[in-house]
C-alpha positions as CSV (number, residue, x, y, z in Angstrom):
1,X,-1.2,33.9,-11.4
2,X,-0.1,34.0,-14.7
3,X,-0.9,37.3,-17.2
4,X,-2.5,35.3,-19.5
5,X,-3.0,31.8,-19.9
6,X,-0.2,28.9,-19.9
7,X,-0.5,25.6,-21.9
8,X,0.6,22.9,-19.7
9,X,1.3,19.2,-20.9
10,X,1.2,16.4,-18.5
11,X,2.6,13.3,-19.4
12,X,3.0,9.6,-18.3
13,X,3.7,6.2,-19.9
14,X,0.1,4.9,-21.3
15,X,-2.1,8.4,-20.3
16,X,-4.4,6.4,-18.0
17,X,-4.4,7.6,-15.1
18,X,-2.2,10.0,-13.8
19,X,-1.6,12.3,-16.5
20,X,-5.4,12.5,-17.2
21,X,-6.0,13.0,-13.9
22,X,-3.5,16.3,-13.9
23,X,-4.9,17.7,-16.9
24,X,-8.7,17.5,-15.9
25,X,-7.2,19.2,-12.1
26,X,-5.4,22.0,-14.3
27,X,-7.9,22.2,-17.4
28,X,-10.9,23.2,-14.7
29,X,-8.5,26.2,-13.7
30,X,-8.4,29.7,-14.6
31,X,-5.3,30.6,-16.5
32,X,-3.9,27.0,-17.4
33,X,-5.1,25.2,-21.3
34,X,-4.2,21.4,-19.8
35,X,-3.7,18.2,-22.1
36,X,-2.3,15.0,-21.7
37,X,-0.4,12.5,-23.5
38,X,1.8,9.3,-22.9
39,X,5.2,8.4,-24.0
40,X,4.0,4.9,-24.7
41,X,3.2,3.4,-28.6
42,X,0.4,1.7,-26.4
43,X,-1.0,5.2,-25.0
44,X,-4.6,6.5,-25.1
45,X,-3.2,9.5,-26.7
46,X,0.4,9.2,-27.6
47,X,2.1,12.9,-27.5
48,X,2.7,13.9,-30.5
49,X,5.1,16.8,-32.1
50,X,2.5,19.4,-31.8
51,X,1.9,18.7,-28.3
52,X,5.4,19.7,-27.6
53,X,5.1,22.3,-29.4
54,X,1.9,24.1,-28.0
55,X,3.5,23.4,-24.2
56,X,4.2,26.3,-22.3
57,X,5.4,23.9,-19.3
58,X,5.3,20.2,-19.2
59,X,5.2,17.5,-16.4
60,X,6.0,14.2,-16.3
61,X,5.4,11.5,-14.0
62,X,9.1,9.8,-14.2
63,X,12.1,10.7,-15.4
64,X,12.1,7.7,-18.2
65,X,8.9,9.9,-19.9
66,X,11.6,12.6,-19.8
67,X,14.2,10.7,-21.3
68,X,11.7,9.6,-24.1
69,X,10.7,13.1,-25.2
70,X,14.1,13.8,-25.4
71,X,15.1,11.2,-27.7
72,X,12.0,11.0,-29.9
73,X,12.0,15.2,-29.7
74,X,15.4,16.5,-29.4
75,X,15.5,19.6,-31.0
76,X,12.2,20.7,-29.5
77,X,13.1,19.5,-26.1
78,X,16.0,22.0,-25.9
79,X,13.7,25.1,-25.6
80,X,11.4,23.4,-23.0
81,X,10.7,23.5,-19.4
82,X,10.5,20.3,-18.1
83,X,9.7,18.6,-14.4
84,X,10.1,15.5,-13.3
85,X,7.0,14.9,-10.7
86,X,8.4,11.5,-9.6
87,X,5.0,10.0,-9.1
88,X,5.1,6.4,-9.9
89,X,2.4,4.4,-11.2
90,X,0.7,3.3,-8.5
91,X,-2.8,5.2,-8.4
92,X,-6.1,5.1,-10.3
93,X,-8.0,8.3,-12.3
94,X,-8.9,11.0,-9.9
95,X,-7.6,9.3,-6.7
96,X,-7.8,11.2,-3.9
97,X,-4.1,10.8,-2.9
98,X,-3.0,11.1,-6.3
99,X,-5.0,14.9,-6.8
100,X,-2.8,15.8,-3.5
101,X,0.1,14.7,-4.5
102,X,-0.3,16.8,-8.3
103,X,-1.2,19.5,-6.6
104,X,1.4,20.0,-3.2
105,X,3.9,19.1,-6.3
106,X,2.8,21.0,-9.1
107,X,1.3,23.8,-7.4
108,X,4.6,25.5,-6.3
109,X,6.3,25.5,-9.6
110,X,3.1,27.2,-11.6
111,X,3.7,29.9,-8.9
112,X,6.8,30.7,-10.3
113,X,5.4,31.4,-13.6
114,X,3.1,34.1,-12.0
């Protein structure tokens, strides 16, 4: 685990579903600060400057959210750790599948930040 705490950001196109559904997984665990955001004008919660910012680590569903952040936050972008989940949008909040899927993908790449 981490020496002290990482902020990860999870993002996805409208922050529905799966990015949500990360950050309440990741928010409920000891040594992560979660949030979410989408890349979309249309998003619950649109991720802003100061999101990017406060990331430690960020996570996004498709490489298109990627692309996005780097166009809309270039010079921000170039001092962050990205990955690309590749987890299309295909599942509902808190889906079983989609929880198993976060975690056998994300759960690997946290452990190098230990």
């Amino acid at each position: 685990m981490p020496s002290q705490s990482l902020n990860l950001l999870f993002l996805c196109s409208m922050n529905q579903w799966r990015s949500p559904t990360a950050e309440r997984i990741y928010g409920r665990k000891p040594f992560f600060n979660a949030r979410s955001g989408g890349t979309s004008s249309k998003a619950r919660h649109r991720v802003s400057h100061t999101d990017v910012h406060w990331a430690d680590v960020i996570f996004v569903m498709e490489n298109k959210h990627k692309r996005r952040l780097q166009a809309k936050y270039p010079e921000l972008m170039r001092y962050q750790n990205v990955h690309v989940l590749d987890i299309e949008d295909n599942y509902k909040f808190m889906d079983p599948e989609l929880v198993d899927i976060l975690q056998r993908s994300i759960d690997p790449i946290l452990a190098d930040y230990s």
